[in-house]
C-alpha positions as MATLAB code, in Angstrom:
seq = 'XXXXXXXXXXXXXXXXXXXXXXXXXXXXXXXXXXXXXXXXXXXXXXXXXXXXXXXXXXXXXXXXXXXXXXXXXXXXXXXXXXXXXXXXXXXXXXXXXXXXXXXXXXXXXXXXXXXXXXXXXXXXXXXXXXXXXXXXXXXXXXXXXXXXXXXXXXXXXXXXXXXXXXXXXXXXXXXXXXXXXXXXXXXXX';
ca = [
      90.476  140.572   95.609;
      89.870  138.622   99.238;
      91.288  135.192   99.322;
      88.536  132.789   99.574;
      88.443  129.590  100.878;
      88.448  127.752   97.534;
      91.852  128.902   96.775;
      93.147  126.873   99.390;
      91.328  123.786   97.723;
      92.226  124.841   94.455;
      95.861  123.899   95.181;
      95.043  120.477   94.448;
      94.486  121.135   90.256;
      92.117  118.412   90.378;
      89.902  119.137   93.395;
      86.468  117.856   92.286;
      87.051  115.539   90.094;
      85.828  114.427   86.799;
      82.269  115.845   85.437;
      79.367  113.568   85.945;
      79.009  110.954   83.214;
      75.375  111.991   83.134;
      76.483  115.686   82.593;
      79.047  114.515   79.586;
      76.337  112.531   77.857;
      73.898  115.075   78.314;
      76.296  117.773   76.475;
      77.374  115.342   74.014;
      74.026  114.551   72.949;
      72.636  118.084   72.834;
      72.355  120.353   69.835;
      72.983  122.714   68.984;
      76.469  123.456   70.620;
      76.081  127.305   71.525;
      77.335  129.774   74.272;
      76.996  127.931   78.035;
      77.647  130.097   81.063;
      78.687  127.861   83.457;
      78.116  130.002   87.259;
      80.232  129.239   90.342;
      82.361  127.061   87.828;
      85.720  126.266   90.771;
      88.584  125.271   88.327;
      86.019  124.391   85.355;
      85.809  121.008   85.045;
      82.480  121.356   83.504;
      83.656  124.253   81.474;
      86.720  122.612   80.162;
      84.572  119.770   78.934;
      82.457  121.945   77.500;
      85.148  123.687   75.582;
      86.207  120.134   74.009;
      82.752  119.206   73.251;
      82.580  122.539   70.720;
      80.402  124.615   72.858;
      81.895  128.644   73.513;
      81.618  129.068   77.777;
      82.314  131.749   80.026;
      82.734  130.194   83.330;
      82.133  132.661   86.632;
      83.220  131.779   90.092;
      84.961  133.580   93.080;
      88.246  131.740   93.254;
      91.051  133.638   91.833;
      92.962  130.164   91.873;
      90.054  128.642   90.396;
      90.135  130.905   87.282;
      93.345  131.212   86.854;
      93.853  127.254   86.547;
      90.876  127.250   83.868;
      92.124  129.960   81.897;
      95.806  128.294   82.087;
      93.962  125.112   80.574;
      91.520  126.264   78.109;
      94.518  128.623   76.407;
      96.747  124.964   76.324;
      93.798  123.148   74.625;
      92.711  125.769   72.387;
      89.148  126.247   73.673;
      86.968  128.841   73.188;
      86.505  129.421   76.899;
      87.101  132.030   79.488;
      87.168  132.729   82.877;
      86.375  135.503   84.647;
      86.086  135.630   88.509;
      83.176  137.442   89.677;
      79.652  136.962   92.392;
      78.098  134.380   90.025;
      74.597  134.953   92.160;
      75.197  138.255   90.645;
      76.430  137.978   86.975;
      73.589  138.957   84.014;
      72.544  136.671   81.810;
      73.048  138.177   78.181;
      70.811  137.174   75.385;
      73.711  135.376   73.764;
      74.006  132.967   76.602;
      72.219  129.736   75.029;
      72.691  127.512   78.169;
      72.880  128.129   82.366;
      74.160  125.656   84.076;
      74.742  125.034   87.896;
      76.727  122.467   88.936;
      76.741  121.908   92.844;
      75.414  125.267   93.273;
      71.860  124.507   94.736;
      71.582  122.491   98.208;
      68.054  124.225   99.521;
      68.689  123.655  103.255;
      66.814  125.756  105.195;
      69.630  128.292  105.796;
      69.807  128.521  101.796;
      66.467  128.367  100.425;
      65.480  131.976  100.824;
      68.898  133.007   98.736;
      68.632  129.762   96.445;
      65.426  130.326   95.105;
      65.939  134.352   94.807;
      68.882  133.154   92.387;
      67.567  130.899   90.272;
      64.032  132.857   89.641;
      66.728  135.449   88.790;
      68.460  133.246   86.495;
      64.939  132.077   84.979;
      63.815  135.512   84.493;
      66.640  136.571   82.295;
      66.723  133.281   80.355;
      65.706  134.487   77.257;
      63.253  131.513   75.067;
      64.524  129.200   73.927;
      67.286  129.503   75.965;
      68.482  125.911   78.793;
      69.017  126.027   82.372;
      70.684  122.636   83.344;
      71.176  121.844   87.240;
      72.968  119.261   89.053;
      72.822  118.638   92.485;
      73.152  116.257   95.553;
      70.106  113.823   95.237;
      67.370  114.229   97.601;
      63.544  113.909   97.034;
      63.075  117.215   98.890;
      65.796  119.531   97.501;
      64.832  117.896   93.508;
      60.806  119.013   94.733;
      61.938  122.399   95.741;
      63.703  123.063   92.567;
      60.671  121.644   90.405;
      58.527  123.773   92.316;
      60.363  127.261   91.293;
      60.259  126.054   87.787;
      56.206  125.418   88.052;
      55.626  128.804   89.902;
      57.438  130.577   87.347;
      55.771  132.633   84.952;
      57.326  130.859   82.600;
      56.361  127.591   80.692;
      59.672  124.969   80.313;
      60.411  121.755   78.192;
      62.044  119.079   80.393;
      65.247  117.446   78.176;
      66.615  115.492   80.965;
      65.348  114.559   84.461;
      67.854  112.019   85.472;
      70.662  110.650   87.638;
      74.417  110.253   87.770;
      76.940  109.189   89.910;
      79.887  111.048   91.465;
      82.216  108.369   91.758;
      85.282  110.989   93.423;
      82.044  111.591   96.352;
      80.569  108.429   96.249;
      76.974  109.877   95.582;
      74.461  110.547   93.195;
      73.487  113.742   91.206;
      70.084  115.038   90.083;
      70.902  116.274   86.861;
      67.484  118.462   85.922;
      67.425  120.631   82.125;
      64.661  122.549   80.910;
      63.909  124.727   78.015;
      62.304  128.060   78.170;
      59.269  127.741   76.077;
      57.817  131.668   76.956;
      54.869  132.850   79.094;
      51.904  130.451   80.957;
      49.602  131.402   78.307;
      46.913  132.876   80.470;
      43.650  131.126   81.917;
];
């Protein structure tokens, strides 16, 4: 597989940090504790997290390094978590997955919003009900809009759980940390 520039970051075990304290109390809190797949997941912080918290995660990103350091850790600590390294604006969304999430995935810059929003009305679509899509990203009143504006143009009615902030103390900024439910169809007019 091509060497990506990740790997290179990778090096340092602990690139990105810790996971948002809004993301950890978010998990914590939520029930019940299913199957998360956790796309473009680096060296899974997230997914390691998850792991501990009780929830079963496959974790998808294109670092080979990335991967192979949260394999490494999850088989140490016993979690029911794997792996696999793979296009996650590609992977399918099964009907066992309970829970998306996107961590740092979504920016919406001009450049991006074409591809962003093609991937996450892709990810909505195969959400089956019932089913969570949480995203955290960079705070900004424009990007948050964008991404609340998918959601309402979907064909799809969603239960908000959390529409809140964190902070990213290793980045000095703040997180939009967004999850909805899939509820099922806009019941028509």
């Amino acid at each position: 597989m091509k060497k990506v520039a990740y790997d290179t970051y990778y090096l340092d075990e602990n690139y990105f940090g810790q996971p948002y304290p809004g993301l950890v109390s978010f998990f914590s809190e939520y029930q019940p504790k299913g199957h998360v797949l956790d796309l473009g997941c680096g060296q899974g912080r997230d997914a390691l997290l998850l792991g501990q918290l009780g929830y079963t995660v496959t974790g998808v990103d294109h670092s080979v390094v990335g991967i192979t350091q949260l394999n490494q850790h999850a088989s140490v600590k016993g979690y029911v978590v794997e792996g696999i390294v793979g296009n996650a604006y590609a992977f399918p969304i099964s009907e066992q997955i309970d829970v998306v999430l996107l961590d740092s995935m979504l920016h919406f810059h001009k450049i991006d919003l074409k591809n962003e929003t093609t991937f996450v009305n892709n990810i909505l679509n195969q959400l089956r009900e019932g089913a969570v899509f949480v995203n955290c990203m960079l705070q900004g009143t424009n990007r948050e809009q964008v991404l609340k504006n998918i959601l309402s143009d979907s064909p799809h009615e969603w239960e908000t759980l959390a529409d809140t902030y964190t902070e990213y103390a290793e980045a000095n900024a703040t997180f939009h940390l967004l999850a909805v439910k899939k509820r099922g169809p806009v019941p028509p007019d």
